[in-house]
C-alpha positions as CSV (number, residue, x, y, z in Angstrom):
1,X,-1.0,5.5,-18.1
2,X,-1.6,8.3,-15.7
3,X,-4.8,7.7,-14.8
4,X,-3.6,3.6,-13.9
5,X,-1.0,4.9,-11.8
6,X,-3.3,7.1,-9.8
7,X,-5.6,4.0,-9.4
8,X,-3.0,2.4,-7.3
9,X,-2.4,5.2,-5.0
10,X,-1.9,3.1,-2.0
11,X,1.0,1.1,-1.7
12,X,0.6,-2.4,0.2
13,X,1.9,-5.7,0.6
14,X,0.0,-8.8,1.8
15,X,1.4,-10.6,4.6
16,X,-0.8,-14.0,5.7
17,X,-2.2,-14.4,9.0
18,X,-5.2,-16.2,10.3
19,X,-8.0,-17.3,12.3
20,X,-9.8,-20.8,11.9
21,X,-11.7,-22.4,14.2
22,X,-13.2,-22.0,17.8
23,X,-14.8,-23.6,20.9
24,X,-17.0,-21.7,22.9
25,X,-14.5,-22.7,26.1
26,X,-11.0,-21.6,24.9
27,X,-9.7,-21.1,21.6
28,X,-9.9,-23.8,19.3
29,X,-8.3,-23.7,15.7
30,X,-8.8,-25.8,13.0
31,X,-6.5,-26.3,9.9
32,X,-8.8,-28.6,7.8
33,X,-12.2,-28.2,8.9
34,X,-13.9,-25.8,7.0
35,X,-17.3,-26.5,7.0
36,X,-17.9,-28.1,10.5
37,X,-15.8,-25.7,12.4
38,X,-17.4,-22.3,13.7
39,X,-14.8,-20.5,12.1
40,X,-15.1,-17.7,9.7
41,X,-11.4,-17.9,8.0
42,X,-10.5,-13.4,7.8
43,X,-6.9,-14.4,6.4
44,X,-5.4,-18.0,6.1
45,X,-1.9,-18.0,8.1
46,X,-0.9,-20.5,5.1
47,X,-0.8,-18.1,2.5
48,X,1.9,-15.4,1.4
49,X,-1.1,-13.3,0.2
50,X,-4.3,-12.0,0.7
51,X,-5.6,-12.7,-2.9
52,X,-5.0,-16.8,-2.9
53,X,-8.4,-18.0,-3.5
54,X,-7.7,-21.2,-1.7
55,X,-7.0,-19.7,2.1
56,X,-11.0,-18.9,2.7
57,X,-13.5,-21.5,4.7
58,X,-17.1,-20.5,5.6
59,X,-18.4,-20.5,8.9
60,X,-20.7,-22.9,10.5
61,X,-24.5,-22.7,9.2
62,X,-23.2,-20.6,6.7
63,X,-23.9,-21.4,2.9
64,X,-22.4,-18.2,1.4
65,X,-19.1,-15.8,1.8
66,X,-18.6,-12.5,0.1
67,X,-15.4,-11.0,0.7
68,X,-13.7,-7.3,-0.8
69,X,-10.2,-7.2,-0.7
70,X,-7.2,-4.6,-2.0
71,X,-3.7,-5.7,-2.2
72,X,-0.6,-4.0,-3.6
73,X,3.1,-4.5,-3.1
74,X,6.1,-3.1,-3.8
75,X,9.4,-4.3,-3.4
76,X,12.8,-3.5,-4.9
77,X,16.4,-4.1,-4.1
78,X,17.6,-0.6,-4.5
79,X,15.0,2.3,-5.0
80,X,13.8,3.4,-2.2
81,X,9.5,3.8,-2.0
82,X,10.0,7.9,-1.9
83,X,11.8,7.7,-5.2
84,X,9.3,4.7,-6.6
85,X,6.3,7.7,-5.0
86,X,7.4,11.0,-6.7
87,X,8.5,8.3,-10.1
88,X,4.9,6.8,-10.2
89,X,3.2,10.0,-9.7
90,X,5.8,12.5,-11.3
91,X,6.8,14.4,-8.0
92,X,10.0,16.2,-7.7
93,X,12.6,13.9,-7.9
94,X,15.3,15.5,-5.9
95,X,19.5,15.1,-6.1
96,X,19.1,13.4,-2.7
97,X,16.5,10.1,-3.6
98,X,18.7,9.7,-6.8
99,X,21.7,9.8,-5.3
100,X,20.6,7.2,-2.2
101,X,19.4,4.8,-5.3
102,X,22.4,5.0,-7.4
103,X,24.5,4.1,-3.8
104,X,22.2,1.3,-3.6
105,X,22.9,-0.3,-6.9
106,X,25.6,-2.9,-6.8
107,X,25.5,-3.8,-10.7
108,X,21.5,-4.2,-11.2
109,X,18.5,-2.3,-10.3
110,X,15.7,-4.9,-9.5
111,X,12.1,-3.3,-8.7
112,X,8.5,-5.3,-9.2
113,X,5.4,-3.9,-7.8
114,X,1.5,-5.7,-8.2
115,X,-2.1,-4.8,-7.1
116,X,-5.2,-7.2,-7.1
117,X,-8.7,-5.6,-5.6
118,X,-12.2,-7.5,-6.5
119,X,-14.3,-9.1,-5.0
120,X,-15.2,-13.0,-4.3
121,X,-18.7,-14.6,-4.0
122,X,-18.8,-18.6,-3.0
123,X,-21.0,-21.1,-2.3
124,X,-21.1,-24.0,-0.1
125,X,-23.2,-27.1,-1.2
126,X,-24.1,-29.6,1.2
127,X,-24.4,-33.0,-1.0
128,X,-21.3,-32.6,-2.4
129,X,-19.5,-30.9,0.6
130,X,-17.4,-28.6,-0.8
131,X,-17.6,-25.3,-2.8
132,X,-17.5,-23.1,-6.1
133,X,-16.3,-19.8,-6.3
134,X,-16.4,-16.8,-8.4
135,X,-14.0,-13.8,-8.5
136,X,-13.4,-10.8,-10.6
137,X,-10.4,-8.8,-9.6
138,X,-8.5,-6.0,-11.4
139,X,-5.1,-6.3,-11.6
140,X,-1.7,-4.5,-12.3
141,X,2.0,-5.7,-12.7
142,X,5.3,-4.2,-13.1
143,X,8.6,-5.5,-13.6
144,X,12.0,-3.3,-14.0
145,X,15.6,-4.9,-14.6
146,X,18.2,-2.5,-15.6
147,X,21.9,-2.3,-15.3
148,X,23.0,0.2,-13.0
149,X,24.6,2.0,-15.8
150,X,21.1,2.4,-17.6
151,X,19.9,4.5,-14.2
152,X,22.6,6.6,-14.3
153,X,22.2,7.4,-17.6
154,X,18.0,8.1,-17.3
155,X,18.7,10.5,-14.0
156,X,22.0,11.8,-14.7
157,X,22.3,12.3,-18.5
158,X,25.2,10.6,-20.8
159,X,27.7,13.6,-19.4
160,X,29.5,11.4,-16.8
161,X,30.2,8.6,-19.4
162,X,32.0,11.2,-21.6
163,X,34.8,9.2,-22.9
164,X,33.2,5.9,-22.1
165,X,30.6,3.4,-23.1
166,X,27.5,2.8,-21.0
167,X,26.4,-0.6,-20.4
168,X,22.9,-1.6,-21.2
169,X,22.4,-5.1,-22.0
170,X,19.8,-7.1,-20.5
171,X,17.2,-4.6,-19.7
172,X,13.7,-5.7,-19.3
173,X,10.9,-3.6,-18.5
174,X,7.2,-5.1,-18.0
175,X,3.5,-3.5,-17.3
176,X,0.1,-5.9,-17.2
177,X,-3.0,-3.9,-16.6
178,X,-5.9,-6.2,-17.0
179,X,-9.2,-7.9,-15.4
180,X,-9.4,-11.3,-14.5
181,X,-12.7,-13.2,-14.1
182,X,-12.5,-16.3,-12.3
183,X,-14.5,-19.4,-12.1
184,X,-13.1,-22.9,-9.2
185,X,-13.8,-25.1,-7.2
186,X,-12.2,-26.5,-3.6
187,X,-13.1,-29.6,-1.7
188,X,-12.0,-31.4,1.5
189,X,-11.4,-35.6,1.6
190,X,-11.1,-37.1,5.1
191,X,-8.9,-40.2,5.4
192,X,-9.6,-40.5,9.0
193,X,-6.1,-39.3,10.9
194,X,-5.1,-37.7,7.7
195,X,-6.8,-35.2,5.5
196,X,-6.5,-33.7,1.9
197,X,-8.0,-30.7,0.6
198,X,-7.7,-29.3,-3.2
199,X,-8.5,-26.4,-5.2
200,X,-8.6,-25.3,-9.2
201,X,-9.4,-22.2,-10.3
202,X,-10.1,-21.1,-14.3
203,X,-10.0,-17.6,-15.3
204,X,-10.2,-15.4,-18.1
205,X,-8.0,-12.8,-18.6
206,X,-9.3,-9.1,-20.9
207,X,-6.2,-7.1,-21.3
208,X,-6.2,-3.6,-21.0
209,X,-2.9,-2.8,-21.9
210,X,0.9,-4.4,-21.6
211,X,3.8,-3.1,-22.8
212,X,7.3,-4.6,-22.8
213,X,10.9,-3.5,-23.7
214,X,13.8,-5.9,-23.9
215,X,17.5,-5.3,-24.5
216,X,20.1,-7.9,-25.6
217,X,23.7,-7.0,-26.2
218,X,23.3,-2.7,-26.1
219,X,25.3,0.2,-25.1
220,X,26.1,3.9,-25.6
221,X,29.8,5.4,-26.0
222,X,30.0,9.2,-25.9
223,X,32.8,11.3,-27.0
224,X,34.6,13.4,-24.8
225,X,33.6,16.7,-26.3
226,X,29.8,15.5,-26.5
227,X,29.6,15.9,-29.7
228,X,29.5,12.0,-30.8
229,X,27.3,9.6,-29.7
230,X,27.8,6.1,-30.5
231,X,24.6,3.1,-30.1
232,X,25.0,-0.2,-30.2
233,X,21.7,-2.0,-29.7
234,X,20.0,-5.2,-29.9
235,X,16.1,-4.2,-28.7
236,X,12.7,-5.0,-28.8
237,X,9.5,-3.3,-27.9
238,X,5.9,-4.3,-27.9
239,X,2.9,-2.4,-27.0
240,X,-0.7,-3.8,-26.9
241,X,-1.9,-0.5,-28.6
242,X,-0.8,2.5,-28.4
243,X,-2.4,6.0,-26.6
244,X,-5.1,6.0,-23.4
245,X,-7.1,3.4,-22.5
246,X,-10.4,2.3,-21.3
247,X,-11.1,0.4,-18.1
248,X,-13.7,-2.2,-20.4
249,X,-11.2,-2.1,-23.1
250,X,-9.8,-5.6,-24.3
251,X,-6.9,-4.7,-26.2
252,X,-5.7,-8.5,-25.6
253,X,-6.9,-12.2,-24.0
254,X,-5.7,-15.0,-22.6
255,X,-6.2,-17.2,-19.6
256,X,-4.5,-18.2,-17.0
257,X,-5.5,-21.4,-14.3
258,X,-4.7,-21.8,-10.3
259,X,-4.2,-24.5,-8.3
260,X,-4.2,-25.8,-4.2
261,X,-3.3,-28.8,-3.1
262,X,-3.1,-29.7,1.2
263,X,-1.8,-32.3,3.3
264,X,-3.0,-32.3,7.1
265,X,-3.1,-34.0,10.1
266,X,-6.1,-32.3,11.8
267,X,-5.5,-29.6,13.7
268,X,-1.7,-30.4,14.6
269,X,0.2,-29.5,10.8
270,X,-0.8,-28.4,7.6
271,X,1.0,-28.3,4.3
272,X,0.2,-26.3,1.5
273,X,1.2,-26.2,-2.2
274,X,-0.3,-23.4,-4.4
275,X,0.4,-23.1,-7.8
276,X,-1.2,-19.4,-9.3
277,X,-1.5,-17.3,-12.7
278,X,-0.2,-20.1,-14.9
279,X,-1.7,-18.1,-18.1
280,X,-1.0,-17.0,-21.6
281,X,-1.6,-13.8,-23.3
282,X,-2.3,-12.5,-26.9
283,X,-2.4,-9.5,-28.5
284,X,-4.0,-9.2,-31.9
285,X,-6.7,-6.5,-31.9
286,X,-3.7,-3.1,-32.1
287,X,-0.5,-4.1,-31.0
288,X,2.4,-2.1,-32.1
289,X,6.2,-3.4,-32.1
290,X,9.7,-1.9,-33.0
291,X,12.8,-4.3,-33.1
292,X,15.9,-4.4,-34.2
293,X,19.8,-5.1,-34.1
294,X,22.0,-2.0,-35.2
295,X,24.8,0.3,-34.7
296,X,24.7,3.7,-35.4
297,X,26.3,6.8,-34.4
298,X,24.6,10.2,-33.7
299,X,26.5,13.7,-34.0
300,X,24.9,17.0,-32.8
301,X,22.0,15.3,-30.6
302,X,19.8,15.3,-27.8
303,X,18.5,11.8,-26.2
304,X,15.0,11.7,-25.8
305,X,13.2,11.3,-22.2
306,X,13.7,7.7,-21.6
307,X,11.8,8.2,-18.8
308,X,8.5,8.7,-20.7
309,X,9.5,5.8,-23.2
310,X,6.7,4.9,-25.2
311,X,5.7,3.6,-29.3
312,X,6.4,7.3,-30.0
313,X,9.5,8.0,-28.6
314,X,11.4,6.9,-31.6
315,X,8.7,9.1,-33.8
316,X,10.1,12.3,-31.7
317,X,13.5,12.4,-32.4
318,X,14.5,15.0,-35.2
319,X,17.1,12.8,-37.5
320,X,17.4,13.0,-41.4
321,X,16.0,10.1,-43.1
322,X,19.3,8.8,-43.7
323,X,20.0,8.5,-40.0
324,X,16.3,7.6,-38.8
325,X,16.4,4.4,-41.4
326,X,19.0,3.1,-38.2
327,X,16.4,3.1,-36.0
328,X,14.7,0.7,-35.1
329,X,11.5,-0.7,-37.8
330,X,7.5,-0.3,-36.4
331,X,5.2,-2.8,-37.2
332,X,2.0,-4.1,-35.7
333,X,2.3,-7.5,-35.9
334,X,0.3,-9.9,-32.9
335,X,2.3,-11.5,-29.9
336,X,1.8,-13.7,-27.2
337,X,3.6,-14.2,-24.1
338,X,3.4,-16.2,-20.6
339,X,1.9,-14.2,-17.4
340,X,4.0,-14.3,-14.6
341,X,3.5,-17.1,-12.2
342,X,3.5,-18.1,-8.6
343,X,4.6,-20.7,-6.8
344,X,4.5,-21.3,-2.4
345,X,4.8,-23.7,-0.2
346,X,4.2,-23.3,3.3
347,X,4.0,-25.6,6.5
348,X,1.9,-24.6,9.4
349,X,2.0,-25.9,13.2
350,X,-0.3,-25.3,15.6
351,X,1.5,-24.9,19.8
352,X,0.3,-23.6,23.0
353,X,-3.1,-25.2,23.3
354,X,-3.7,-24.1,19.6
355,X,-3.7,-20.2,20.3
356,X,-0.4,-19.9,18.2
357,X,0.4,-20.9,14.5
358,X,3.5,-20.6,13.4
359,X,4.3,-20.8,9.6
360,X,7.5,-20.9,7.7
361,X,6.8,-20.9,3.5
362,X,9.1,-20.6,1.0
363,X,7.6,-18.5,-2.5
364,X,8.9,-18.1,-6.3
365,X,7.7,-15.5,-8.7
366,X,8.0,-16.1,-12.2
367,X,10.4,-12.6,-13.0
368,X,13.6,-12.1,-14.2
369,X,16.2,-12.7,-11.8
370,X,13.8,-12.9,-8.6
371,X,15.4,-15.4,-6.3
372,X,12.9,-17.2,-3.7
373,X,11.3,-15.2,-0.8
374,X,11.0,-17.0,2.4
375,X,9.2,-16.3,5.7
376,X,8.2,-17.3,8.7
377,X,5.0,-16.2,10.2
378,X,3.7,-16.2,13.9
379,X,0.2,-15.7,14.6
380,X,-1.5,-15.3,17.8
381,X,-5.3,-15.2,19.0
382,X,-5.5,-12.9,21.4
383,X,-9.4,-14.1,21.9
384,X,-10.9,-16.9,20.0
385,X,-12.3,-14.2,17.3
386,X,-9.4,-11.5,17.4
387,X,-5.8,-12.4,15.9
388,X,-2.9,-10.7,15.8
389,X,-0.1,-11.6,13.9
390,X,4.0,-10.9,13.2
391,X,6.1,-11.9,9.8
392,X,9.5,-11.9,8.8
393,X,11.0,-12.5,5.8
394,X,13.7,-12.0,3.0
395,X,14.3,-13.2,-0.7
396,X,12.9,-11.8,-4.2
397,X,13.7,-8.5,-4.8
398,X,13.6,-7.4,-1.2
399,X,16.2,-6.8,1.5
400,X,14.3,-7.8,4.7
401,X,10.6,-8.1,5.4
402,X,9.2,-7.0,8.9
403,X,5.4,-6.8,8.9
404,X,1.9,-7.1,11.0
405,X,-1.9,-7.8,11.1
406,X,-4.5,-7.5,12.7
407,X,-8.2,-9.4,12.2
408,X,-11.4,-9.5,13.6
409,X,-14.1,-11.5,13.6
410,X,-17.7,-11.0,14.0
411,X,-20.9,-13.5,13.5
412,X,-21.4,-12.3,10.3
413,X,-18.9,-10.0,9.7
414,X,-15.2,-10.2,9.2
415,X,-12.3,-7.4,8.7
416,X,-8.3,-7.3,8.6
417,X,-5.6,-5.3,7.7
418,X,-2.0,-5.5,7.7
419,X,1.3,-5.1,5.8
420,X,4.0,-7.1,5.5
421,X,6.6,-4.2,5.1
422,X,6.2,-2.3,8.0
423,X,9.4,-0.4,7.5
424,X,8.8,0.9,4.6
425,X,5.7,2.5,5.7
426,X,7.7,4.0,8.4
427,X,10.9,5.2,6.7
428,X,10.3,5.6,2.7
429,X,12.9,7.3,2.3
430,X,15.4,4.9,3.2
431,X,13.8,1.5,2.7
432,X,13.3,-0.5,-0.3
433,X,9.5,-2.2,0.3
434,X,6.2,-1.1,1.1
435,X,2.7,-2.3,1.4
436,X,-0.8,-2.7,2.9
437,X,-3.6,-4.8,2.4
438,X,-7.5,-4.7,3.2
439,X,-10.2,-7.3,3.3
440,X,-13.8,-6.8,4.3
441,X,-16.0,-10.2,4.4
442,X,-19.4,-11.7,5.1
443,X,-20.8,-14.9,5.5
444,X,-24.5,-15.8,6.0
């Protein structure tokens, strides 16, 4: 896993923004008309991210696009991105960046992080006005739900519950690491005052790795003196295979499908409904599994480093055979699950002569206990090819959003960058959210 986590070095978060079309006397957007307009779309102000595949239009006289884009994003409701830093790449964790977390934690800790780079190619054809696309992009997830009992008792020890039982129920820990190959389609109709644009998008997913662990009803009780340790547990763990892993590997498939739909009235509004990473996964070729529902009760021992929980950790622990017959049973039987999934929908409207956009979209990720993000988005062209943009937003698993962009566009050339967690870029060590994204394009 080391070598995925140094892969994703830099943390970022998308934050949409955008450019569409121009006239050569003033600046002249267009929401729905991507192949007549002489706009080369660097980052549609209707998306929440840089990676939809929906929020891209080719310029006039252009047949082709080719963009490159990174995105990453990190967002939690109590760990701080110092602590998430020196966690990912096993830094000093010091008494301070625990302590600030722990303060943070209410009754949950709540953290999800993703990163999506690749690369896009599409194609405009003329007779049938509209376009197919191809993308391969590789891709990471991470989920974390813990009580705020189980992070005490990973970064403090089991001492301060000495007399007491630790809660920790409901835990649920998630890593994807896979590549996605992706095969769609989007077309424009024109009702005359009304237009409708749609999208689908069919990919195949080869899974490098995932690993899951889930608690039910669980806690620990320690004894006074230390010397007892009682476990109550109800927990599953699955592993797509176990030790390192190769970037071509395919330890697991599946497939997942994306979907755009648009309402517009020229360029006045636009309303956008995306549906993305509606997939399935199986894992047949080395999974390995432990499960089980017990109590059991431990004298004279150490805890393992739930920190670097893996298939082995149970292996490592020096019981009897008596006692280790409590733990919980390996096997390496297949399992499936869903990917998680997004769903947005945002409504544009264009003011001032068409050199603002202002947005407001409301998302929903598929995760365990991630309540809906919202935003609001205002983006200005400063010149008809130069766009500079401002977001806000709150929601998920993320205190308050406060991020920028900036995009430029050339004839054949395209760049922007931005982040739509500005304040975590500034003050890590105090804010929950970070994140930057990049995209390069070029359409001839």
């Amino acid at each position: 896993m080391r070598k995925i986590f140094l892969a994703i070095a830099v943390l970022s978060f998308a934050v949409s923004s955008a450019q569409d079309s121009i006239n050569m006397k003033g600046v002249k957007m267009c929401l729905v008309e991507p192949y007549i307009a002489d706009s080369n779309l660097v980052f549609n102000y209707t998306s929440s991210s840089i990676n939809n595949l929906f929020n891209e239009q080719i310029r006039r006289g252009a047949s082709n696009r080719i963009t490159i884009d990174f995105d990453y994003a990190a967002n939690s409701s109590n760990a701080t991105m110092n602590f998430v830093y020196a966690l990912l790449f096993r830094k000093e964790i010091t008494k301070a960046m625990k302590d600030r977390v722990d303060n943070n934690i209410k009754s949950n800790l709540k953290f999800e992080d993703f990163m999506k780079t690749g690369f896009t190619y599409r194609r405009y054809l003329k007779k049938w006005d509209g376009e197919i696309f191809f993308n391969y992009s590789h891709r990471q997830l991470r989920n974390v739900i813990a009580t705020k009992e189980m992070y005490e008792l990973l970064f403090y020890g089991n001492a301060r519950f000495a007399g007491t039982t630790a809660d920790l129920s409901n835990m649920n820990v998630q890593n994807f690491i896979y590549n996605q190959y992706t095969g769609g389609i989007k077309k424009k109709i024109d009702y005359g005052k009304y237009q409708m644009d749609f999208g689908v998008g069919v990919s195949f997913l080869q899974v490098i790795n995932q690993q899951s662990i889930s608690t039910k009803q669980a806690s620990i009780y320690t004894a006074v003196d230390g010397d007892t340790i009682k476990i109550n547990y109800d927990l599953t763990f699955n592993a797509a295979r176990e030790g390192a892993n190769t970037f071509f590997q395919r330890n697991g498939v599946g497939g997942s499908g994306d979907f755009h739909l648009g309402f517009m009235n020229k360029n006045n509004w636009k309303l956008s409904i995306d549906l993305s990473d509606i997939g399935y996964m199986m894992f047949r070729a080395a999974p390995v599994n432990y499960s089980a529902a017990k109590t059991i009760e431990f004298r004279g021992i150490v805890l393992p480093n739930l920190l670097q929980f893996s298939s082995a950790t149970f292996d490592t622990l020096n019981l009897d055979s008596a006692v280790r017959s409590y733990l919980p049973t390996k096997t390496t039987n297949s399992y499936s699950l869903f990917s998680p999934f997004n769903a947005s929908i945002v409504f544009s409207k264009s003011l001032l002569h068409e050199k603002l956009v202002l947005s407001f979209g409301l998302q929903y990720r598929h995760l365990p206990k991630y309540y809906a993000y919202g935003y609001v988005k205002a983006n200005y062209f400063i010149k008809p090819d130069v766009v500079f943009s401002v977001s806000a937003g709150g929601g998920g698993y993320s205190w308050f959003n406060l991020g920028v962009e900036f995009a430029k566009r050339w004839k054949y050339f395209d760049f922007a960058l931005g982040t739509s967690n500005l304040l975590g870029a500034v003050i890590p060590s105090h804010y929950t959210g970070m994140g930057l994204y990049l995209r390069m394009g070029s359409s001839f």
